[in-house]
C-alpha positions as CSV (number, residue, x, y, z in Angstrom):
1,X,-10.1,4.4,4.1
2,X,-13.5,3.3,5.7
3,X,-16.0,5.9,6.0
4,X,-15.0,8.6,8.8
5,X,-15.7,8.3,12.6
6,X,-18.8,7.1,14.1
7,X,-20.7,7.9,10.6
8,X,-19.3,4.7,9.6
9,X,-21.8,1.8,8.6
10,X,-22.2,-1.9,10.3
11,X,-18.9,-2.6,8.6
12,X,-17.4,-1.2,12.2
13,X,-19.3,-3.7,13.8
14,X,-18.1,-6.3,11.8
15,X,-14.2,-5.2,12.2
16,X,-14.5,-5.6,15.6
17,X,-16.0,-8.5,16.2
18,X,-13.6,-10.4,13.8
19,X,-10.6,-8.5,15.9
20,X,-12.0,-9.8,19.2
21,X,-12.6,-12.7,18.2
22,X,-9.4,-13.6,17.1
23,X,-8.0,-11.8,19.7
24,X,-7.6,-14.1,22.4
25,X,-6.1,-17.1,19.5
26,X,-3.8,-14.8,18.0
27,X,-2.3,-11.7,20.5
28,X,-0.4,-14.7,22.5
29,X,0.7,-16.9,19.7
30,X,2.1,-13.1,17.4
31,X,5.1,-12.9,19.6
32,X,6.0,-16.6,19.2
33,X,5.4,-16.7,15.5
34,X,7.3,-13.6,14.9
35,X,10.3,-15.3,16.5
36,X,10.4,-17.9,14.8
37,X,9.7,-17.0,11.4
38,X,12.6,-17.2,8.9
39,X,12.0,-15.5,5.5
40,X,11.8,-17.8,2.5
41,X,14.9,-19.2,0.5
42,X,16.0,-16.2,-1.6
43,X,16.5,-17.1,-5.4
44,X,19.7,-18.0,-6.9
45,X,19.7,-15.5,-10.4
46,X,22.1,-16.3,-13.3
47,X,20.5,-16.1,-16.5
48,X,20.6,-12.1,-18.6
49,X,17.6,-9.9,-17.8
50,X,14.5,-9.4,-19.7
51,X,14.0,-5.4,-20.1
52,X,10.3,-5.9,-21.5
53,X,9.4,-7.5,-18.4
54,X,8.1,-4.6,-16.1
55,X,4.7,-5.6,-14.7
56,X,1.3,-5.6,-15.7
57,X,-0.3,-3.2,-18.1
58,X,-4.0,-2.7,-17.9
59,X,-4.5,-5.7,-14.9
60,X,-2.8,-7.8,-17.2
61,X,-0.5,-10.4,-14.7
62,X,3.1,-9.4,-15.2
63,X,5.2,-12.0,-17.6
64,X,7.2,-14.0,-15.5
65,X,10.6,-12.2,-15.1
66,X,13.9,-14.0,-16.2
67,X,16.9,-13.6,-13.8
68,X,19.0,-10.7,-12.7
69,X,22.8,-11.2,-13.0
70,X,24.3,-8.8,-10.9
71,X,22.6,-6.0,-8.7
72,X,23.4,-2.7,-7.2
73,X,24.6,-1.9,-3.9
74,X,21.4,-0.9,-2.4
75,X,18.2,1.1,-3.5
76,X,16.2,3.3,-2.0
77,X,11.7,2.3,-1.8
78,X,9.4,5.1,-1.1
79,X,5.5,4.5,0.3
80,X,3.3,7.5,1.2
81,X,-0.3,7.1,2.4
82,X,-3.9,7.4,0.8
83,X,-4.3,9.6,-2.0
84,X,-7.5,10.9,-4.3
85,X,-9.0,13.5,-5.6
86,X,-12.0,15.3,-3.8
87,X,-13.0,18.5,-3.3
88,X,-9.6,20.6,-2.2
89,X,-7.4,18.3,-3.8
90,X,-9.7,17.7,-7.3
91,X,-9.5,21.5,-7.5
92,X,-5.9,20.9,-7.6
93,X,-6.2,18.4,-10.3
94,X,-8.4,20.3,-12.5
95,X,-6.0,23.7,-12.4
96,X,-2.9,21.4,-13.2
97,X,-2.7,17.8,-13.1
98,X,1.2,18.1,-13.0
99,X,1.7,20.0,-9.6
100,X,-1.5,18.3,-7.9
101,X,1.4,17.2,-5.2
102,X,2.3,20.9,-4.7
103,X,5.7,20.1,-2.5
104,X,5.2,16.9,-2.0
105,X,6.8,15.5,-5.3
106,X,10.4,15.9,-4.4
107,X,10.0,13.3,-1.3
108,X,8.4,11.2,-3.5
109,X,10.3,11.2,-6.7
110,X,13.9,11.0,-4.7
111,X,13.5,7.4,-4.4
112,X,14.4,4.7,-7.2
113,X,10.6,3.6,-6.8
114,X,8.0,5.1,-5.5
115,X,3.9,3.2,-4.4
116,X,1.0,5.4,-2.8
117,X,-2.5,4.1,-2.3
118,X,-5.0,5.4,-4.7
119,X,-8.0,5.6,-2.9
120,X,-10.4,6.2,-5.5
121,X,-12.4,4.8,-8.7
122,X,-11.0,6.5,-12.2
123,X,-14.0,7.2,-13.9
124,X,-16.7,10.4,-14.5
125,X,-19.4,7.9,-14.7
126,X,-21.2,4.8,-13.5
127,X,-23.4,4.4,-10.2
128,X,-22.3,5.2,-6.9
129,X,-22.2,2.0,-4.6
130,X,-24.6,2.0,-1.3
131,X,-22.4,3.8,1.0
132,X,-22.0,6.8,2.8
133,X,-18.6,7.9,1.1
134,X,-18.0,7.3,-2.7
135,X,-15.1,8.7,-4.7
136,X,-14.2,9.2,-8.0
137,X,-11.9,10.6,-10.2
138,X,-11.1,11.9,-14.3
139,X,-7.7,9.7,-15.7
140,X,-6.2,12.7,-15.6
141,X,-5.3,11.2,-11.6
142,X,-2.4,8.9,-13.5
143,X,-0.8,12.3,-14.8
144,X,-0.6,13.5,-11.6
145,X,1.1,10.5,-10.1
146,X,3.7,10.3,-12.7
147,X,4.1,13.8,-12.4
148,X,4.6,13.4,-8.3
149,X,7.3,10.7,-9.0
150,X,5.1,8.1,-8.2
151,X,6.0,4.7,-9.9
152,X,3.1,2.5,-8.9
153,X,-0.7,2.5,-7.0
154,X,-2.2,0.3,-5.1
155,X,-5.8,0.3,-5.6
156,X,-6.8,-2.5,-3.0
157,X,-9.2,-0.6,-1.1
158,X,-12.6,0.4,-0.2
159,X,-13.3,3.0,-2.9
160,X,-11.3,1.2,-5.3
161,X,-14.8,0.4,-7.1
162,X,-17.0,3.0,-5.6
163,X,-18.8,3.5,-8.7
164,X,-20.0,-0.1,-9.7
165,X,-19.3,-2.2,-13.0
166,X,-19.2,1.0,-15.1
167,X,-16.8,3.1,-12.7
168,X,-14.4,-0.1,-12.8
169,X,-14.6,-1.0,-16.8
170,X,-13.3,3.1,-16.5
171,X,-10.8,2.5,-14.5
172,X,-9.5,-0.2,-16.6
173,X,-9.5,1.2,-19.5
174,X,-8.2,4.1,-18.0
175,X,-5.0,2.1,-16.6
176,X,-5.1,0.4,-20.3
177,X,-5.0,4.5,-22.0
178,X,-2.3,5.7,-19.5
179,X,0.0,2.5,-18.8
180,X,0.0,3.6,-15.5
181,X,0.8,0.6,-13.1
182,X,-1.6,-0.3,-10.5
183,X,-2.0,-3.8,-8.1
184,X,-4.2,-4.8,-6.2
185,X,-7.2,-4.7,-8.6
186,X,-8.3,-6.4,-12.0
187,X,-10.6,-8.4,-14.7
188,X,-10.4,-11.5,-12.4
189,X,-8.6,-12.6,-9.4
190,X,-5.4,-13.8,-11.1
191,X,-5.1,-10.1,-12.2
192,X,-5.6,-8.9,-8.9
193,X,-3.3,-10.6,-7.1
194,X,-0.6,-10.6,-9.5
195,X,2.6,-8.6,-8.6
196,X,4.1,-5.7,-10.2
197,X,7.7,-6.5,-11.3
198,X,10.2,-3.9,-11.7
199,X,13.7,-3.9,-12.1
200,X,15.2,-1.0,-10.2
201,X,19.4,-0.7,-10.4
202,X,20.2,-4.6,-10.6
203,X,17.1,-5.4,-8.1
204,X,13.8,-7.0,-9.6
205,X,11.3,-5.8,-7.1
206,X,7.8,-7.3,-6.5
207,X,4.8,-4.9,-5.6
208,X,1.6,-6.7,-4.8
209,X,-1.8,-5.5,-3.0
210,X,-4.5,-6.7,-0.8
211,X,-7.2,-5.4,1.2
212,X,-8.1,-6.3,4.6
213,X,-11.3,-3.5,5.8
214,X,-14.6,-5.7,5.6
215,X,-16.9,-3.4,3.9
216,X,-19.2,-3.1,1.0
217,X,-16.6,-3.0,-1.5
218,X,-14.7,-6.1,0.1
219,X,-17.8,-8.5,0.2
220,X,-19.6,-7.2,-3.1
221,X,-16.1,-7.0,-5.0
222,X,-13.5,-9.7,-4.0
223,X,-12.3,-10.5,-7.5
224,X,-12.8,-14.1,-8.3
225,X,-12.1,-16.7,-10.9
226,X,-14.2,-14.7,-13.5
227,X,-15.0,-11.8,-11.6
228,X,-13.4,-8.4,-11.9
229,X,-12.8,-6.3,-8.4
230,X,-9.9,-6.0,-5.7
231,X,-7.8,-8.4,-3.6
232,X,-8.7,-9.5,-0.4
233,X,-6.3,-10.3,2.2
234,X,-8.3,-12.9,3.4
235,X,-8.1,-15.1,0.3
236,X,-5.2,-17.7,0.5
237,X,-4.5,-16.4,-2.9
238,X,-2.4,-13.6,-1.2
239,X,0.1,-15.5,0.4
240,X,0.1,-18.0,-2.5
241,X,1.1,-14.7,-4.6
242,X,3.5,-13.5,-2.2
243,X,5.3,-17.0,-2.1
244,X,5.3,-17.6,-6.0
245,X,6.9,-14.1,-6.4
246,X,9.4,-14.5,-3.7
247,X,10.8,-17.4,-6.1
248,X,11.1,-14.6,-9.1
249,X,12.2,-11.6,-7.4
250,X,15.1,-10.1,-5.0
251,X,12.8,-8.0,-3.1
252,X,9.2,-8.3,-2.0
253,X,6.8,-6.5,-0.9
254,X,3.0,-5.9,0.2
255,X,1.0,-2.9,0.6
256,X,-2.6,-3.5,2.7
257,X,-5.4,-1.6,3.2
258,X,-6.3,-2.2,7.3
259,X,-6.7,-1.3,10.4
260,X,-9.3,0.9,12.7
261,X,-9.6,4.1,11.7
262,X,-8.4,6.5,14.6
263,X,-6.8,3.5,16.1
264,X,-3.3,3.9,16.3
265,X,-2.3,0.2,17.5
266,X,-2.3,-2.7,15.1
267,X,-4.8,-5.0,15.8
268,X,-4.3,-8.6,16.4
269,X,-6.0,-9.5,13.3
270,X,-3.7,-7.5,11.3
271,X,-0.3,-8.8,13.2
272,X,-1.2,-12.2,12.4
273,X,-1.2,-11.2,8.8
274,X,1.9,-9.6,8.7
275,X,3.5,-12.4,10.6
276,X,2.1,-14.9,7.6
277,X,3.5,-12.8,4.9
278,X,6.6,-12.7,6.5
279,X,6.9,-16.2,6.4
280,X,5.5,-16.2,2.7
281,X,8.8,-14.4,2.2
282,X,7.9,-10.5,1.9
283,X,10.7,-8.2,2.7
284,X,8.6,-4.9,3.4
285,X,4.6,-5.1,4.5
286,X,3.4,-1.6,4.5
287,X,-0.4,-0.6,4.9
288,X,-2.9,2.6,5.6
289,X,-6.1,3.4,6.0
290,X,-6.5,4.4,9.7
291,X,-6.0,8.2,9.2
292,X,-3.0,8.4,11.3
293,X,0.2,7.1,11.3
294,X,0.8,3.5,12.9
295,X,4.3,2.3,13.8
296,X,6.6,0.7,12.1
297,X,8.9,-1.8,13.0
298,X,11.3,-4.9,12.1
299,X,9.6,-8.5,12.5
300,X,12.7,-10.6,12.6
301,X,14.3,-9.6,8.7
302,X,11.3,-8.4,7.5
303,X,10.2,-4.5,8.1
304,X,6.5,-3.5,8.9
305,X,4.8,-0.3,8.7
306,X,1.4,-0.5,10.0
307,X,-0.5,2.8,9.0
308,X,1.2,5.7,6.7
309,X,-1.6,7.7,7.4
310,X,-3.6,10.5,5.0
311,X,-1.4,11.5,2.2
312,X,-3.4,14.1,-0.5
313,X,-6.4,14.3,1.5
314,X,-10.0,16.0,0.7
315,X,-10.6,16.6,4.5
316,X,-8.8,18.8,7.1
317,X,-8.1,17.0,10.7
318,X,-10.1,13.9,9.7
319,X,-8.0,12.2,12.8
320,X,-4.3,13.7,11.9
321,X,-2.5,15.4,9.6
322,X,0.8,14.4,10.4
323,X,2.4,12.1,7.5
324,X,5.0,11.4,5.8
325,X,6.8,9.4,2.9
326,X,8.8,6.0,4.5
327,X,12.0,5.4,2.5
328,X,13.4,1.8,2.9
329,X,16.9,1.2,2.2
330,X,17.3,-2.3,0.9
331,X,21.0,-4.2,0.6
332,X,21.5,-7.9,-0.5
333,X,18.0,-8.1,-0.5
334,X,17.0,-7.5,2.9
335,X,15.6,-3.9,4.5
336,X,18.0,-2.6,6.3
337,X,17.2,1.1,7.1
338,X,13.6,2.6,7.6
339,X,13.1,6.7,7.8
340,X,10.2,8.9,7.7
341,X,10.6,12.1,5.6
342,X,7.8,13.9,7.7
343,X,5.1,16.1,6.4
344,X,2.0,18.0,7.2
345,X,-1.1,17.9,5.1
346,X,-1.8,21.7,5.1
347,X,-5.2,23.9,3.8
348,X,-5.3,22.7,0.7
349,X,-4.9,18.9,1.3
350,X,-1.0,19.3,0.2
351,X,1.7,17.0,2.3
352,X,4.3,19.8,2.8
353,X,7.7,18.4,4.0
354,X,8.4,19.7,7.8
355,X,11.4,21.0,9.1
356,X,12.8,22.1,12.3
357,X,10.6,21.6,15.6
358,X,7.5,20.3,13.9
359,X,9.6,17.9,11.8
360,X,11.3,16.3,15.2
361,X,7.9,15.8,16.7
362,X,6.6,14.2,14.0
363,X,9.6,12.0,13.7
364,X,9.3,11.2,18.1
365,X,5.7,10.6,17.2
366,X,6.2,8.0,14.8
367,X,9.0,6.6,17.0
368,X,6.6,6.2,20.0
369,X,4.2,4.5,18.2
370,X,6.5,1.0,17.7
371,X,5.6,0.7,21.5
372,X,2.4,-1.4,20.9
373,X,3.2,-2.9,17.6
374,X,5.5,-5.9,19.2
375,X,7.7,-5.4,16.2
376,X,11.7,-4.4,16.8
377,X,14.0,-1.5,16.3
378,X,16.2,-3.1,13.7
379,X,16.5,-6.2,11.8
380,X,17.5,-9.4,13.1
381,X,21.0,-10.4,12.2
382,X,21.3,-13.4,9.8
C-alpha cells in the first residue's frame, strides 16, 4: 500500500511513466507470451521427508528440503489482503491480540495454509522514514496472526521498513522472539528472497515475496548482498528464486506487492511479471496493494490474482471495502479451483464474511473484473 489518493508523493509519477513506457513493448507481446508459456519440469520426489525443514526462522534462508514420497489428494491455500495495525485496528490489538481478526479468523484458519500481507514495521521505536504514511506495530502483531489462522506474512512492501535501521533490527528480532514466518524481507538479499518451505498433507509448498511499487522504501531498501531490507521484483534474483525452488518443491508460489492504487486493471508492467514467473515455474502469483480487488484469472496452468484488496484496514472507504479470502484448491501440483470467500471490512476495520445478497455481488464483482486482466476462466488442460 502506497500512500492514499492523490496525497501520494512523486513515486505516482514514477509508476506511471515506467507503465507507459513499457506499455507499448509489453500489452502486445502479454497475450503471446502467456500462450506459450509452459510451467517448468515438476520434480521427481523419492527420497523420506525431513520434518525439521519448515522454512526460515528469523530471515534465516530455509534449509533445502529433502523429497516428499507420497502426497495427499489435494489441499486447500488461503491469501487475504493487507493487514496492520493502526488506529481502529491497533485498538483491537491492544484489548486482545487473540481476536484482533474479530470474524475473520474462521475463513482464514479453514485452509491447510494460510499468507496475508503484513503491511507494517514490528517495532515501538526507531525513526519514521520521509514519507507521508508510516506504520508501525508492537510483536504482539505475530500473536494475532497465529491467532487468525494465519501461517505465513509477507512483508515485501512499502511500510515493511517504515521506521529505518532501528524499526527493521525490531522487526527481526521480533520474527527471531516469536518464530513467526515472514518472506519477502531480511539481513541481506539471500534472506529476502529465500522461500518459505512448508510441507502441508504430502505437499512441500514454496512461499516467496517481492515487491514491485517504486517508492521510498523500494529505492532506499532493496536488500542487497550485505544489506538488510525487502525484495524487489525488479531484481533478477526473484525469478532466479522462483526457478531454484520450483526444483525443491511441489507447489509454488508468489505473493507481490503492485499495482495502482484505485486502479482496478493490471497494468502492463505487472502482466509481464506474472507472465515471467509463470515461466519460472510458480503455480499461484497472488498480489495487493491497490485498495480494491483486481481479477483473478488462469495464465495457461498457472492461476493469477492481481489485487486481494484491504484486508484489516485502519481506514474506512479508502477506495473499497469489499474483500475477501481466495482459497486455491491444488491437485497433482497444479491449481485447479479458485473461490473468493467474500467479506466486508466493517466500522471497526474487521473483514466480516458476507452472506446472502451482499455476498453474490461481491462474488459478480470479482467475476467481472477478469474482463481486463487477459487471463482465463480455468486452467489449461495438460
Amino acid at each position: 500500500m502506497l500512500e492514499d489518493g492523490g496525497r501520494r508523493r512523486g513515486v505516482r509519477v514514477g509508476t506511471a511513466v515506467v507503465a507507459v513506457a513499457a506499455a507499448g513493448a509489453v500489452v502486445a507481446g502479454v497475450t503471446t507470451v502467456a500462450r506459450s508459456i509452459q510451467p517448468a519440469a515438476r520434480p521427481t520426489f523419492s527420497a523420506p521427508v525431513d520434518p525439521a525443514s519448515t522454512g526460515p526462522a528469523a530471515g534465516t534462508p530455509s534449509p533445502t528440503p529433502t523429497p516428499t514420497p507420497t502426497r495427499a489428494a489435494q489441499i486447500t491455500l488461503a491469501f487475504a489482503g493487507d493487514v496492520h495495525f493502526e488506529e481502529r485496528v491497533g485498538t483491537r490489538l491492544r484489548a486482545d491480540p487473540a481476536t484482533a481478526f474479530g470474524e475473520a479468523r474462521r475463513s482464514l484458519a479453514a485452509a491447510d495454509l494460510t499468507m496475508v500481507n503484513l503491511e507494517t514495521a514490528i517495532t515501538e521505536g526507531g525513526t519514521a522514514e520521509p514519507k507521508q504514511f508510516t506504520f508501525r506495530a508492537p510483536a504482539t502483531a505475530f500473536t494475532a496472526l497465529r491467532a487468525a489462522g494465519i501461517d505465513v506474512a509477507s512483508m515485501a512492501n512499502n511500510h515493511g521498513v517504515d521506521f529505518g535501521p532501528a524499526g527493521l533490527a525490531d522487526t527481526f528480532a521480533a520474527v527471531a522472539a516469536s518464530r513467526f514466518p515472514t518472506v519477502g524481507i531480511g539481513r541481506d538479499a539471500a534472506r529476502a528472497y529465500a522461500p518459505y518451505y512448508r510441507e502441508v498433507r504430502g505437499h512441500r509448498v514454496a512461499l516467496l515475496a517481492a515487491s514491485q511499487v517504486r517508492d521510498r522504501t523500494l529505492s532506499a531498501w532493496t536488500a542487497g548482498p550485505d544489506g538488510p531490507g525487502i525484495a524487489s521484483a525488479y531484481s533478477d534474483r526473484l525469478v532466479a528464486a522462483v526457478r531454484a525452488a520450483r526444483g525443491r518443491a511441489d507447489v509454488v508460489v508468489v505473493y507481490l506487492h503492485w499495482g495502482v492504487e484505485g486502479r482496478s486493471c493490471p497494468t502492463a508492467e505487472m502482466r509481464a511479471l506474472a507472465a515471467d514467473l509463470a515461466a519460472a515455474g510458480a503455480d499461484a502469483v497472488v498480489g495487493t496493494h491497490a485498495h480494491l480487488l483486481l481479477g483473478g484469472g488462469w495464465l495457461d496452468r498457472t492461476y493469477v490474482a492481481y489485487g486481494l484488496g484491504n484486508f484489516l484496514w485502519w481506514r474506512d472507504g479508502a477506495y473499497s471495502n469489499d474483500t475477501g479470502v481466495l482459497r486455491l484448491t491444488v491437485r497433482d501440483r497444479q491449481v485447479v479451483a479458485a473461490t473468493l470467500a467474500p467479506a466486508r471490512i466493517d466500522g471497526r476495520g474487521v473483514p466480516v464474511p458476507t452472506t446472502g445478497d451482499e455476498s453474490a455481488r461481491i462474488q459478480r464483482k470479482w467475476a467481472d473484473l477478469r474482463g481486463c486482466t487477459g487471463l482465463a476462466s480455468g486452467p489449461a488442460a495438460r
